[in-house]
C-alpha positions in Angstrom: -80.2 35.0 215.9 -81.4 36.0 212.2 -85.2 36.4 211.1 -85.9 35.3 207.9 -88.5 37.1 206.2 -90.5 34.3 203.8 -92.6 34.6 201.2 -93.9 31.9 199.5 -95.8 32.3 195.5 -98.6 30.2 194.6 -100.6 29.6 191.1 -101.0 27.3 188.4 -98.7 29.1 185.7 -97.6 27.9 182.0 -93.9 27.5 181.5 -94.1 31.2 179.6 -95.5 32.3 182.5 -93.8 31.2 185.1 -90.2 32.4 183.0 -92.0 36.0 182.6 -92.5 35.6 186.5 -88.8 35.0 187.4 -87.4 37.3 185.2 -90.1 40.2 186.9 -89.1 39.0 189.9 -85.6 38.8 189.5 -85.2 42.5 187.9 -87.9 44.2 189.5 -88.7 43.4 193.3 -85.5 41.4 194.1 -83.2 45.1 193.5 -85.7 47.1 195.9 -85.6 44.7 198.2 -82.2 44.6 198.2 -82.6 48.0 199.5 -84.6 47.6 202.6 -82.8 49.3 205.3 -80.2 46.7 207.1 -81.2 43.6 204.8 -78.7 41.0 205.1 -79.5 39.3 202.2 -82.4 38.2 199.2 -82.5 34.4 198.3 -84.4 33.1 195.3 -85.3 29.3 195.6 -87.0 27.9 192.2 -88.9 24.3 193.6 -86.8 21.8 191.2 -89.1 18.8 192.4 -92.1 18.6 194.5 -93.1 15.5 196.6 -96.1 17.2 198.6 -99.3 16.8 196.6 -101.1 20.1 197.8 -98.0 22.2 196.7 -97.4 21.6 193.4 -98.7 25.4 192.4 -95.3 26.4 194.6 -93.6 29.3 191.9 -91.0 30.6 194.4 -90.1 31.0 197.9 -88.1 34.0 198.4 -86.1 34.8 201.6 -84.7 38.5 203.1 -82.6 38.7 206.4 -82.2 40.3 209.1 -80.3 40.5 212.3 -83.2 40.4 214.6 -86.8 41.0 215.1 -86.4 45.1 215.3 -84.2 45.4 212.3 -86.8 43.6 210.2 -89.8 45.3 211.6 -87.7 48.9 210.7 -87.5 47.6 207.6 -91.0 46.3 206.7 -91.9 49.8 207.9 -89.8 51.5 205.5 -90.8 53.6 202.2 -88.7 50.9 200.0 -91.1 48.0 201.5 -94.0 50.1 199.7 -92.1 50.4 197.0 -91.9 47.0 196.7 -95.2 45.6 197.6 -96.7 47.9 194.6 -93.9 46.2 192.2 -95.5 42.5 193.9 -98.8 43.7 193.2 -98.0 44.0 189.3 -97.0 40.4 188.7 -99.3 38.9 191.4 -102.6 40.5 190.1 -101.4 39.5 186.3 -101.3 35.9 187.4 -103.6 35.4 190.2 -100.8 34.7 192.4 -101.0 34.0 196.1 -98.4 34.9 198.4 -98.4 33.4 202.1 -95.6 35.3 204.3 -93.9 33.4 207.1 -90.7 34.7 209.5 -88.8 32.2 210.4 -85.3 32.0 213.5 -82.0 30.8 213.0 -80.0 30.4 215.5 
């Protein structure tokens, strides 16, 4: 089984905006999360086309994996995950962006 840590970005951004968001994203938080202790993995998905009405303000869902539900919890409690949520914090309180978390199994 592998938890898959979710996080899912939220806000009505200009095109600017949005590339300034990717690129903090990309250079910033993606690198310390790639050192959370026994991550398996960070995966960027940019929406390319949105059918759902209510999600249209969908920036990003990023994904981070783990091996099981202990691994990840060691992780989240981890000085890198504060590092990281303080890097989040920049870009998300620049833009107003929301951020809903969900874990999701794979068998």
């Amino acid at each position: 089984m592998t938890i898959l840590r979710t996080a899912f970005f939220e806000a009505d951004l200009s095109d600017a905006q949005k590339q300034d968001f990717y690129q903090y994203m990309e250079q910033e938080v993606v690198p310390i999360i790639r050192t959370f202790p026994n991550n398996q993995g960070v995966i960027l998905n940019k929406p390319e086309a949105i059918e759902a009405e209510g999600l249209q303000q969908l920036l990003l869902m990023m994904q981070h994996s783990y091996a099981d539900q202990e691994t990840m919890d060691a992780a989240l409690a981890s000085e890198a995950r504060v590092k990281s949520m303080h890097a989040t914090k920049a870009i998300i309180d620049k833009y107003n962006i929301r951020v809903h978390h969900i874990n999701f199994v794979r068998d």
